[in-house]
C-alpha positions as CSV (number, residue, x, y, z in Angstrom):
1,X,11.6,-16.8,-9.9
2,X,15.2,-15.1,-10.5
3,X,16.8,-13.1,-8.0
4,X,17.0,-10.1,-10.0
5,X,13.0,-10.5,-10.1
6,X,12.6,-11.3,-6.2
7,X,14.8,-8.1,-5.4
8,X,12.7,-5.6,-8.0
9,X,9.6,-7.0,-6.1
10,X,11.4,-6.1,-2.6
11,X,12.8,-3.2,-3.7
12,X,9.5,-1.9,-5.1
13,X,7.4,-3.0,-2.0
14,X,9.8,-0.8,0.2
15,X,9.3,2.3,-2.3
16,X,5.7,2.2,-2.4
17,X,5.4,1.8,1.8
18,X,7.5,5.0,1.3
19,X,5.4,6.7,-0.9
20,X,2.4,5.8,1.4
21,X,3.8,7.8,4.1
22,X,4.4,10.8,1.5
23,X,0.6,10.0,0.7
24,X,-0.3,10.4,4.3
25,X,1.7,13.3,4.8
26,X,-0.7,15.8,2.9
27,X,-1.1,18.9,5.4
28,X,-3.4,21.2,3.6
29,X,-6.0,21.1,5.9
30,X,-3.7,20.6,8.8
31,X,-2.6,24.0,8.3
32,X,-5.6,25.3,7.5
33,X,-4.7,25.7,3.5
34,X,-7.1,25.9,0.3
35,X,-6.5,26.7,-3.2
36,X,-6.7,30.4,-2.2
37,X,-4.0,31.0,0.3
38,X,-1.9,27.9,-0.7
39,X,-1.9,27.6,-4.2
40,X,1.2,26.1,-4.3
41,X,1.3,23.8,-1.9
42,X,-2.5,22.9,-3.3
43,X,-1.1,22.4,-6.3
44,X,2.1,20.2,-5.5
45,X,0.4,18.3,-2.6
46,X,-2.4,16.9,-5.2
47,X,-0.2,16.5,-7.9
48,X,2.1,14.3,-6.0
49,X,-1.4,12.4,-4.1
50,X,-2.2,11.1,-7.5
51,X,1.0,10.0,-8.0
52,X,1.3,8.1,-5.0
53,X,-1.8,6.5,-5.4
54,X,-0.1,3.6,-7.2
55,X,1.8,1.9,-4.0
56,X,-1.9,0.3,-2.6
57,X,-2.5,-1.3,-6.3
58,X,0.7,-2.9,-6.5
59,X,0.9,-4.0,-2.7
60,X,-2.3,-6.1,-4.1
61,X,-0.5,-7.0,-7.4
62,X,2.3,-8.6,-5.4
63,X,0.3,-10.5,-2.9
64,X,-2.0,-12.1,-5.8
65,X,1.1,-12.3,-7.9
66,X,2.7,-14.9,-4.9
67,X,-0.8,-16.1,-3.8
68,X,-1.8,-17.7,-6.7
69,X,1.6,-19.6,-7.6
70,X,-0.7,-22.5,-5.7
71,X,-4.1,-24.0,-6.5
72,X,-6.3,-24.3,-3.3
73,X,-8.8,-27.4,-4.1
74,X,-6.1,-30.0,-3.3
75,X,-6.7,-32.0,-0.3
76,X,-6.0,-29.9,3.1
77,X,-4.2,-27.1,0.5
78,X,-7.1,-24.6,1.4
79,X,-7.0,-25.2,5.4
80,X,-2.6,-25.0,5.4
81,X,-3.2,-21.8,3.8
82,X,-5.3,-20.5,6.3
83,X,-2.7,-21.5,9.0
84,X,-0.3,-19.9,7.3
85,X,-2.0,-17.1,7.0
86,X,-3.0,-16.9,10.7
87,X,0.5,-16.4,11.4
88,X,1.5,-13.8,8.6
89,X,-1.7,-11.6,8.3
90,X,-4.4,-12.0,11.0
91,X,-2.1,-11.9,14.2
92,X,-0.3,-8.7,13.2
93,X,-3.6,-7.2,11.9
94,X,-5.2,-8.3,15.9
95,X,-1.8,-7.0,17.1
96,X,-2.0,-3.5,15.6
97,X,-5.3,-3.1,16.2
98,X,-5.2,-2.9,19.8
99,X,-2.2,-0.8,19.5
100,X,-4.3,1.3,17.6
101,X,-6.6,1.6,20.4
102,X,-4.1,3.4,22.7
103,X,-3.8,6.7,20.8
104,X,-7.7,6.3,20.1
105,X,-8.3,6.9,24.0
106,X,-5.6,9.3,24.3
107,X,-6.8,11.6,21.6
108,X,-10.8,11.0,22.5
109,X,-11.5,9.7,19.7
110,X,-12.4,5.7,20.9
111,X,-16.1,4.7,20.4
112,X,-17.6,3.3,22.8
113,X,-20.5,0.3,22.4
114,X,-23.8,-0.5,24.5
115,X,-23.0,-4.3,23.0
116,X,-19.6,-5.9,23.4
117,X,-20.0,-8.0,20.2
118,X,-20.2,-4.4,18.3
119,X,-16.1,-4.5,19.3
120,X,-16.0,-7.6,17.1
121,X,-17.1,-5.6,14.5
122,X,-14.6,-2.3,15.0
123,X,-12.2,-5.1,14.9
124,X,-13.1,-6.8,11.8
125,X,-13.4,-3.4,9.9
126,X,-9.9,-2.4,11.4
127,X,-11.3,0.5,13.0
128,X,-8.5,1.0,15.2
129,X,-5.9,0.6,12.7
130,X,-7.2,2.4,9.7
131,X,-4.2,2.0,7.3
132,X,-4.8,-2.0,8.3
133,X,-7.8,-2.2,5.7
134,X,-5.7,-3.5,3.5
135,X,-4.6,-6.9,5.6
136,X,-8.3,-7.2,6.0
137,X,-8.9,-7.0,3.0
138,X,-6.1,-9.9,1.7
139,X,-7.7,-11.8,4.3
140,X,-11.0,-11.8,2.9
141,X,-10.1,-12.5,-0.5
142,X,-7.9,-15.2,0.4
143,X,-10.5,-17.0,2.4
144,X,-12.4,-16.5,-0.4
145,X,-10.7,-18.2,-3.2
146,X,-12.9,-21.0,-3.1
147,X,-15.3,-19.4,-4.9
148,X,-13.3,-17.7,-7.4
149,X,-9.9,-20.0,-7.4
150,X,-11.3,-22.1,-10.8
151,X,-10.6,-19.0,-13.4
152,X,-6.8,-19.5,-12.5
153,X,-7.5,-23.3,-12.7
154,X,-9.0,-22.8,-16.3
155,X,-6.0,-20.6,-17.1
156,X,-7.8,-19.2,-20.1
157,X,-6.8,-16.1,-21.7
158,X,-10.1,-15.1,-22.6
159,X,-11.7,-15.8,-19.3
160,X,-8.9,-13.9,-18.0
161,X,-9.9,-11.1,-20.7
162,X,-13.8,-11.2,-19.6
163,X,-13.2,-11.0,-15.7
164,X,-10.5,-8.5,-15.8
165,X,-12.5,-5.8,-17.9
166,X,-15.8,-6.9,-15.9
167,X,-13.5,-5.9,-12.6
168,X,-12.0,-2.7,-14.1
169,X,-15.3,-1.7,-15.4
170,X,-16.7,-1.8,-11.2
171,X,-13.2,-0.4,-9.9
172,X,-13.8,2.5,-8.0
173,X,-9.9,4.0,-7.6
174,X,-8.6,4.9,-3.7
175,X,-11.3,2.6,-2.3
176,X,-10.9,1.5,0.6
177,X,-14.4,-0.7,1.4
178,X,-14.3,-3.9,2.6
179,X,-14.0,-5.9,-0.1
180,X,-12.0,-3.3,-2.2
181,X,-12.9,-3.3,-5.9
182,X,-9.6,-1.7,-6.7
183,X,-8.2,-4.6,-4.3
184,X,-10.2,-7.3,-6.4
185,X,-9.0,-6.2,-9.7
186,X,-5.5,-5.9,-8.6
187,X,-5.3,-9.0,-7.0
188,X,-6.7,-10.8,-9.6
189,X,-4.3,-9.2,-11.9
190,X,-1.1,-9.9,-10.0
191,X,-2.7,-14.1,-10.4
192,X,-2.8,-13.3,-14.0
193,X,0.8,-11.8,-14.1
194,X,2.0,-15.1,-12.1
195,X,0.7,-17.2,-15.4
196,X,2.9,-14.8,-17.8
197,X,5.6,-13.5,-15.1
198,X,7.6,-13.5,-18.3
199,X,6.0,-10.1,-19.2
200,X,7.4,-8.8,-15.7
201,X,11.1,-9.4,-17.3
202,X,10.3,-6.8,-20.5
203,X,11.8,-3.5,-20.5
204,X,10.1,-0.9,-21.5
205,X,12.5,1.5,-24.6
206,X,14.0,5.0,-22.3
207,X,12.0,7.1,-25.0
208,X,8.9,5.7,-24.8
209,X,9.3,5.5,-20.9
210,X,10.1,9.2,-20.8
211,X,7.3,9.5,-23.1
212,X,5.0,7.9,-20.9
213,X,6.4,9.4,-17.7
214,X,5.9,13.0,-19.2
215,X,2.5,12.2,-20.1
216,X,2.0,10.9,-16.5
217,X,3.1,13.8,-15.0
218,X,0.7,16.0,-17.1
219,X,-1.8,14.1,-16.0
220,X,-1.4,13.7,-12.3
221,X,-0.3,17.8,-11.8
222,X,-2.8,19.1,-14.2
223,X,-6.1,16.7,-14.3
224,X,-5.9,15.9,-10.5
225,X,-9.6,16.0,-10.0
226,X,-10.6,14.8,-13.8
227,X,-12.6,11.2,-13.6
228,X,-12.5,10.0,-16.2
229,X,-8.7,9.5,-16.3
230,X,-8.1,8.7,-12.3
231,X,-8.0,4.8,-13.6
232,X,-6.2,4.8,-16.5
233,X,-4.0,7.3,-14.8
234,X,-3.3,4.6,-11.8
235,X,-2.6,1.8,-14.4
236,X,-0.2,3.8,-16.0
237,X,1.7,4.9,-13.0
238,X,2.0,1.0,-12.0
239,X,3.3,0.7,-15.2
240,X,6.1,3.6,-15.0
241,X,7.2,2.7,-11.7
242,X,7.4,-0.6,-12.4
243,X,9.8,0.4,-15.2
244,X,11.1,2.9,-13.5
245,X,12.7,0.3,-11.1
246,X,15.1,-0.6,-13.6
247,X,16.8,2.8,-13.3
248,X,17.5,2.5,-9.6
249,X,21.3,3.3,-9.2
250,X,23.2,0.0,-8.2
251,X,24.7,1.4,-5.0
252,X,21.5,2.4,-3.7
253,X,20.1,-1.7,-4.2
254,X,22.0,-3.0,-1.6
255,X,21.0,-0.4,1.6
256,X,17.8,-0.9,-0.1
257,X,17.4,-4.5,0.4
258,X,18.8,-4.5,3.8
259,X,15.9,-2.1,4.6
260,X,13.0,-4.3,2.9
261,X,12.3,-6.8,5.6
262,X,11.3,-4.1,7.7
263,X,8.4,-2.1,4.7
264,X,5.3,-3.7,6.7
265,X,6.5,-2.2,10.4
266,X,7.1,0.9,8.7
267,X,3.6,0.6,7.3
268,X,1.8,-0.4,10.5
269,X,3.8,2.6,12.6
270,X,4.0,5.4,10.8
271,X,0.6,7.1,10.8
272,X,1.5,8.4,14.4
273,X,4.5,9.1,14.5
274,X,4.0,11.1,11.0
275,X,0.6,12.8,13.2
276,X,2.6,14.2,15.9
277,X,5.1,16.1,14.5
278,X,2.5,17.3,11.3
279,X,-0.1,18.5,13.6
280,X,2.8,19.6,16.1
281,X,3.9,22.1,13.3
282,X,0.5,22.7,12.0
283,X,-0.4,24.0,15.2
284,X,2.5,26.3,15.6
285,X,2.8,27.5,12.2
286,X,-1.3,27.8,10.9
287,X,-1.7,29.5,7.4
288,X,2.5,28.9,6.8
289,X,2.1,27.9,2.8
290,X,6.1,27.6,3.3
291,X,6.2,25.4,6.7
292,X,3.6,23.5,5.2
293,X,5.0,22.7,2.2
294,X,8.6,21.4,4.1
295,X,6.6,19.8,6.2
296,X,5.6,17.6,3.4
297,X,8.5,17.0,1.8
298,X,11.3,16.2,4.6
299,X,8.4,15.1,7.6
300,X,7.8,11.6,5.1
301,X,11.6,10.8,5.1
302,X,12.0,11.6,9.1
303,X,9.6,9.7,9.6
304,X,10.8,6.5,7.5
305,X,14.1,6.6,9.1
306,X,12.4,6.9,12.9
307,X,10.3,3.9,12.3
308,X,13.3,2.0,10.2
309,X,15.4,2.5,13.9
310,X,12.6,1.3,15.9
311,X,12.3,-1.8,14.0
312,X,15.9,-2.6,13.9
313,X,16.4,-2.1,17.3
314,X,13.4,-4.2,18.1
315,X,14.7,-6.9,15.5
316,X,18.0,-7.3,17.5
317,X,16.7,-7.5,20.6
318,X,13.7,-9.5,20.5
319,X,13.7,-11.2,17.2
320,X,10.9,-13.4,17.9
321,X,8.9,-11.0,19.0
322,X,9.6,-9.0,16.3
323,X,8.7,-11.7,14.0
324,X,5.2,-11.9,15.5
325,X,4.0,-8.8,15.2
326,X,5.5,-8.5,11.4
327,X,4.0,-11.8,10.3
328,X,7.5,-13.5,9.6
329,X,8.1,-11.0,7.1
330,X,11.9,-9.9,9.2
């Protein structure tokens, strides 16, 4: 893999952990807002939810895309991966669960069990780390890939073909069960992407991105609730932002990578400290379409460069540590 294609991937990892905090950031009912006295803050809030409803698919696109550069049924390959994968998925995800559990007790909101073994389960399900469903659920396919690891064995286009429109046909968009079937389907099509990376290279023409990105727009501000479009809408936005990527300005690459070793501890911290100061405000300023609406805009961007500070500090002063609790990935 080139550099240039490494650094797009990084780049575009660190983007979408941003625009899962501007995901999370949605106040409306925080600040007790409907359609009737918030209209506009209904209407930008959902607009910009569907659009940041693309950075779970591709987190799953680029962790099949480097998963299944290897073949699993060689002798010991299966069990090395599962070391590795002690280290880089399961003991942050164990990690950040108990951390989880601390603001759970604080805010009342812990349940209790009659049966200890019922803990097992809140753990498994990431109950104390909700935004963790996602590890769990790269864990779970990955242990998996026994059962499913022959299609990329086969490397058939057509078997490719059958499997991919037998998952999008079950994909259920924003779900987050355990397994996800918008998890499967992405995941299985970042594998396929690592057969043709070359595709990953192609640039897109600026009119017909424009197109595309108008028509995206439409889509997301003025269908936010229409069905029948919420998948093909998702596909298309991976599509745009992947292109979209292209465009970023040259001096912002290099802060930009600097930054990228540090998306997953932004992702794992920023639900709280994005809480606090939303319900903070929500509680002084109820029924503020205005409050509520900065709120959403600058509180995501606060709270990126909080946790980015954090992190760094942490990094420098306890790097192993550090590297524990991130999986490796700083």
């Amino acid at each position: 893999m080139t550099k240039e294609l490494s650094d797009k991937i990084r780049i575009g990892t660190f983007v979408c952990t941003v625009l899962v905090v501007w995901r999370h950031a949605m106040n409306l009912r925080a600040f007790d807002l409907t359609s009737d006295n918030g209209s506009l803050a209904f209407f930008i809030e959902h607009g910009i939810s569907k659009q940041t409803e693309i950075a779970v698919p591709f987190f799953f696109l680029v962790s099949g895309f480097f998963f299944f550069r290897y073949t699993y049924y060689g002798k010991n390959e299966y069990f090395r991966m599962i070391s590795k994968k002690w280290h880089t998925l399961f003991v942050p995800f164990l990690f950040w669960n108990v951390v989880g559990i601390v603001p759970l007790l604080t805010t009342h909101k812990f349940v209790y069990e009659e049966e200890w073994w019922r803990y097992g389960v809140q753990l498994l399900h990431s109950d104390w780390s909700g935004i963790l469903w996602y590890v769990r659920d790269i864990m779970t396919m990955m242990l998996l890939v026994p059962l499913y690891g022959w299609i990329f064995a086969v490397n058939s286009k057509w078997l490719y073909a059958a499997v991919g429109l037998y998952l999008f046909y079950n994909w259920l968009p924003v779900d987050c069960g355990w397994v996800s079937r918008e998890g499967m389907l992405f995941f299985f099509l970042g594998g396929v992407l690592q057969k043709y990376s070359s595709v990953l290279t192609l640039k897109m023409p600026k009119y017909l991105l424009v197109v595309m990105l108008v028509a995206w727009m439409i889509s997301c501000f003025g269908f936010p609730f229409y069905w029948p479009i919420h998948r093909y809408n998702t596909l298309l936005g991976v599509l745009i932002g992947w292109q979209l990527l292209d465009y970023f300005p040259q001096k912002w690459r290099s802060p930009l990578l600097k930054v990228c070793p540090l998306s997953f501890f932004v992702y794992v911290v920023h639900a709280n400290i994005l809480g606090i100061m939303k319900v903070s405000l929500a509680r002084s300023f109820s029924f503020n379409e205005a409050v509520a609406l900065s709120a959403f805009f600058v509180l995501p961007f606060v709270t990126v460069f909080i946790a980015l500070g954090v992190g760094a500090v942490w990094k420098k002063y306890s790097s192993k540590t550090f590297g524990i609790v991130t999986g490796g990935r700083a």
